[in-house]
C-alpha positions in Angstrom: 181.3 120.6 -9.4 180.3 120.9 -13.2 182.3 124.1 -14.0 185.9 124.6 -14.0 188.1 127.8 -15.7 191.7 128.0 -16.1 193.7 131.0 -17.5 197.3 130.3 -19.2 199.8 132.8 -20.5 201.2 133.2 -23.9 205.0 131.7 -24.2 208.4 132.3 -26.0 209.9 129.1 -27.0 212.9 128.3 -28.9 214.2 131.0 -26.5 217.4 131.3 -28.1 219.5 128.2 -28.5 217.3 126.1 -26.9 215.3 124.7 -29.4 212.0 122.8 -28.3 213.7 122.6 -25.2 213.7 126.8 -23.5 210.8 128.5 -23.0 209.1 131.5 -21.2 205.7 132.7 -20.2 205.0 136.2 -21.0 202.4 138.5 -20.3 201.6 140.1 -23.7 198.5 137.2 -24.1 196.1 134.8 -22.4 193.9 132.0 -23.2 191.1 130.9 -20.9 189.2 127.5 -21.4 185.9 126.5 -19.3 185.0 123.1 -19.3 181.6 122.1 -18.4 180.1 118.7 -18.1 177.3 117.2 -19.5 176.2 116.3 -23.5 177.9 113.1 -25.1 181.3 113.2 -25.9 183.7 115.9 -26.6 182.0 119.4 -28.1 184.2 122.5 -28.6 183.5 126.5 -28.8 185.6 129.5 -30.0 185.5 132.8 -29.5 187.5 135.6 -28.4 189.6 138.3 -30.2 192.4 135.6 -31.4 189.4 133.2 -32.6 189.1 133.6 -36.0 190.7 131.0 -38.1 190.7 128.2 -34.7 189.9 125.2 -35.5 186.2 123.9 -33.9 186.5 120.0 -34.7 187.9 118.6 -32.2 190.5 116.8 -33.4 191.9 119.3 -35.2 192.1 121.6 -32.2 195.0 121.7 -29.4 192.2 121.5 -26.6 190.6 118.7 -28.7 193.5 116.6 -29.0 194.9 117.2 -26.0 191.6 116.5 -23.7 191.1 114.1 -25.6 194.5 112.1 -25.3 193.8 113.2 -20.8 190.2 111.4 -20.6 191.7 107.9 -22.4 193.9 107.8 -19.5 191.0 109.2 -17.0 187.6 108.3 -18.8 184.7 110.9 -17.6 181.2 109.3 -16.9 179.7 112.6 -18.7 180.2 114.3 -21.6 182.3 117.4 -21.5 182.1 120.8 -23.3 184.8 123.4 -23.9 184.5 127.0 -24.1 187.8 128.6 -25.3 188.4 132.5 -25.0 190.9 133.2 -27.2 193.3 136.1 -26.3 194.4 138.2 -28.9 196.4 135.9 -31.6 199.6 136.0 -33.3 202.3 133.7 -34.7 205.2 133.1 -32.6 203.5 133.6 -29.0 202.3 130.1 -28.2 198.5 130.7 -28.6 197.6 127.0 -29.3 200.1 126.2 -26.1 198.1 128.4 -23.8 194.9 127.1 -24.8 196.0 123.1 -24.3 197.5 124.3 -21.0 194.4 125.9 -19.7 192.6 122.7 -20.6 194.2 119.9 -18.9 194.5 122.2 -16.0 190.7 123.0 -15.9 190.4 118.9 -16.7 192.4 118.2 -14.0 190.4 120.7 -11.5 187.2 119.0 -12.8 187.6 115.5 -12.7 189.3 115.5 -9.7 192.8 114.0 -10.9 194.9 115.3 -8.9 197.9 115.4 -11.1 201.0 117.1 -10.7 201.5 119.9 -13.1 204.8 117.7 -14.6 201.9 114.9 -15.2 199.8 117.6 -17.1 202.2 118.4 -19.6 202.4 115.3 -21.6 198.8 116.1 -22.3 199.3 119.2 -23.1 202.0 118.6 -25.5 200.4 116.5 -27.5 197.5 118.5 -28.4 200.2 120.2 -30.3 199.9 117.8 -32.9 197.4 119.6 -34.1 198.9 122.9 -34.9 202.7 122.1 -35.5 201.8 118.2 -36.6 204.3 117.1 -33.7 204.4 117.4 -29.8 206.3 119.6 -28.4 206.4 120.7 -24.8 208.2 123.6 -24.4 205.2 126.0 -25.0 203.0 124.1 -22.8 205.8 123.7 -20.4 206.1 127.4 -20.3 202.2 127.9 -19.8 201.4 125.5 -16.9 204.7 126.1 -15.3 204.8 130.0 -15.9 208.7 131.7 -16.2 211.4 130.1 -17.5 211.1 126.7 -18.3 213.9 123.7 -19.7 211.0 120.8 -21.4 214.0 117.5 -21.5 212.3 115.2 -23.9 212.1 111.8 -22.2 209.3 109.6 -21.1 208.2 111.3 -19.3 209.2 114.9 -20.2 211.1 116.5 -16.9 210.8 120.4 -17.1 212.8 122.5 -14.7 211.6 125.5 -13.9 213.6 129.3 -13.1 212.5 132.5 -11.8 213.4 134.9 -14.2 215.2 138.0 -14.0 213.6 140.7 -12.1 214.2 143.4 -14.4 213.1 141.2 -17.4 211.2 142.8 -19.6 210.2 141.7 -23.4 209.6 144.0 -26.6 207.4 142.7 -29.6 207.0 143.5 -32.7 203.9 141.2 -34.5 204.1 141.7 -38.5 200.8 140.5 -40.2 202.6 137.8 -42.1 200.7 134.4 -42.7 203.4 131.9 -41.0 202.4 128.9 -39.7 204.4 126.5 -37.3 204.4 123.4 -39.7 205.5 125.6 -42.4 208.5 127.1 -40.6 209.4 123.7 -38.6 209.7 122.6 -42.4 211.9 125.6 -43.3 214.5 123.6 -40.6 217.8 121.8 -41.7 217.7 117.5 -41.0 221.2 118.4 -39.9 223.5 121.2 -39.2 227.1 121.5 -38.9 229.2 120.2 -36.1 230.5 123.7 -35.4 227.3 124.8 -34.7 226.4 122.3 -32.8 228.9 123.2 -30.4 228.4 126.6 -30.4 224.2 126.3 -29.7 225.8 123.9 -26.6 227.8 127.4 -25.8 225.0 129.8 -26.0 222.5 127.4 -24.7 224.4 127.3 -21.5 224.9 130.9 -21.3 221.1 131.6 -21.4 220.3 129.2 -18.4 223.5 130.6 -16.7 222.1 134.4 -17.3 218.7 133.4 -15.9 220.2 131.9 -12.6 222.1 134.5 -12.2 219.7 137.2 -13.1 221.9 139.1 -15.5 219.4 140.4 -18.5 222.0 141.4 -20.6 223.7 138.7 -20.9 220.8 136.6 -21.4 219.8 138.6 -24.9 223.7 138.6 -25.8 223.0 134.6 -25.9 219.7 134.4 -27.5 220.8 135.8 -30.6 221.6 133.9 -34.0 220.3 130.1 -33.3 220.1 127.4 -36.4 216.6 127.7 -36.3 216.8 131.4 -36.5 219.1 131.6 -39.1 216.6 129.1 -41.3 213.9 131.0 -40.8 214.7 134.6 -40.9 214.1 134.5 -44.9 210.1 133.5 -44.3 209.9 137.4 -42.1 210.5 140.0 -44.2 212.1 142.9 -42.4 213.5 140.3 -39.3 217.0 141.5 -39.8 216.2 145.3 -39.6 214.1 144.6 -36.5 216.7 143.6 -34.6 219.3 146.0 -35.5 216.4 148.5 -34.5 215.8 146.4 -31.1 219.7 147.1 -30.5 220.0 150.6 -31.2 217.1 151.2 -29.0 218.7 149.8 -26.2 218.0 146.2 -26.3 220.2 143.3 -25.4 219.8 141.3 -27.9 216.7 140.1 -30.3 215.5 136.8 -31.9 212.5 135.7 -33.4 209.8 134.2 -31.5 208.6 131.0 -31.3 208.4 129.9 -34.8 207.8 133.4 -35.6 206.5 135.8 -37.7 206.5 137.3 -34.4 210.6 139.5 -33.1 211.0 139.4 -29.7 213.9 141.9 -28.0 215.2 141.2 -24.9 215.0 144.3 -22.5 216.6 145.1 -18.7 214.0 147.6 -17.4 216.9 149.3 -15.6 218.8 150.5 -19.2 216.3 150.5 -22.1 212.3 151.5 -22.1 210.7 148.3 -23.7 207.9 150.5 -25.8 210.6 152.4 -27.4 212.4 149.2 -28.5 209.0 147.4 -29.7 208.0 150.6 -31.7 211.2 150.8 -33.4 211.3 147.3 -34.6 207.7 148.3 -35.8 209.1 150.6 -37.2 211.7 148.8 -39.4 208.9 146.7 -40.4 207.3 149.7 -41.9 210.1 150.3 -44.1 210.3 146.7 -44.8 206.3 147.3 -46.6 205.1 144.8 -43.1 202.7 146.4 -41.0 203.4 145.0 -37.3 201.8 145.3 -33.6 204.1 146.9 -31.1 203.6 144.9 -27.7 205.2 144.6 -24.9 205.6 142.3 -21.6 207.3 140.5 -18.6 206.9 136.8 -17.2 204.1 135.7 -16.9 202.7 133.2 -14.3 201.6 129.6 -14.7 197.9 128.7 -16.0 196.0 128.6 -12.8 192.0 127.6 -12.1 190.1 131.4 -11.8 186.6 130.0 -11.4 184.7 126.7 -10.0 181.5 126.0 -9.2 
């Protein structure tokens, strides 16, 4: 075999409460990464709608870093090189995740490892040091494992994985802000109040309680009004508006994504149409002076090998 190609999903993380910890795969994006050996070394390409602005070098690149962290543990006796599609891009939507996550997965077809999924996301994970300048696995978690994923930091990580909610559907609203992860992880308090502390705990358990039992609208009742929500909100112009907007149109309840710019609205298929909600958070942006993408999705699978040869 000298050709392996893995596809893997877009993610919300921070779902909520559940900061570097919740995630979900979502349909709105992919990333695809072929890896093929021969050459010397490590060499990287980028193309794709979302490419502009990726990184090339290798070790400033989430596929760079994170193959390269995989093939210290499991040297290759060949060179390898990476072609990475990138889906269309946008803050908040775990574009760098889904790219590390199709590459240790396309790795791991190639050379033959045989590692569990749970083994690939160390790997993963730490090819985010390259784009938020710390590993963090709830992204990747999210991408490998597809749905609704819970990335425990400890050595090594344990994710547990949910099926979500049938009727889950997601409405986004992408403004054309310049926000990246390092700048809003440094937007985040070194501490927060005991008080909220307690209630993150509260809501935190209420989104993993909604999930298992499939209840929609009580899971964007809980994903509302996080620390890390509240410390950013001031870096999106318009955020506020956008989820009143999300409500009024029927949503349950509306956070940012990820590290944002990026709104996400939670939707149950059954009560609200998910268009309409995305296009009136666009809509908020408008009159907020942001111009933003209306998109909209559902959970997405885990990254998964679509070609070998």
């Amino acid at each position: 075999m000298r050709l392996v190609c893995a596809r893997a999903y877009a993610s919300i993380a921070n779902l909520g409460h559940g900061f570097d910890v919740f995630a979900m795969a979502v349909n709105v994006a992919c990333d695809e990464v072929t890896l093929i050996r021969g050459g010397r070394g490590l060499s990287l390409r980028v193309e794709g709608e979302g490419a502009r602005g990726v990184p090339t070098r290798p070790r400033r690149n989430t596929v760079g870093v994170a193959l390269a962290r995989l093939l210290s543990d499991h040297p290759s006796r060949t060179g390898l090189r990476a072609r990475i599609l990138k889906g269309r891009g946008s803050g908040g939507l775990g574009s760098s995740a889904a790219s590390a996550a199709a590459a240790v997965v396309a790795a791991n077809r190639l050379l033959g490892l045989g590692l569990s999924r749970a083994a690939l996301v160390p790997y993963a994970a730490h090819g985010e040091t390259a784009s938020a300048g710390a590993a963090h696995a709830d992204n990747v978690a999210a991408a490998i494992f597809g749905g609704f994923v819970i990335a425990e930091k400890a050595d090594p990580t344990r994710v547990t994985r949910l099926a979500p909610p049938a009727g889950l559907r997601f409405a986004l609203a992408i403004p054309r802000l310049e926000l990246t992860t390092r700048r809003a992880r440094r937007a985040l308090p070194r501490r927060i109040p005991l008080a909220d502390h307690a209630q993150g705990c509260a809501r935190a358990g209420a989104i993993v309680a909604a999930i298992a039992r499939g209840d929609v609208r009580a899971l964007g009742r809980a994903v509302e009004g996080s620390f890390a929500e509240r410390a950013r909100a001031h870096l999106v112009p318009g955020f506020a508006a956008a989820c009143e907007s999300a409500r009024r149109a029927g949503a349950a309840g509306a956070s940012l994504s990820g590290a944002g710019p990026a709104v996400m609205a939670v939707v149950d298929a059954s009560h609200a149409d998910a268009r309409a909600v995305a296009t009136a958070m666009c809509e908020a942006f408008r009159r907020a002076g942001v111009t933003a993408e209306a998109r909209v999705g559902r959970p997405a699978p885990g990254a998964r090998v679509i070609e070998a040869r």
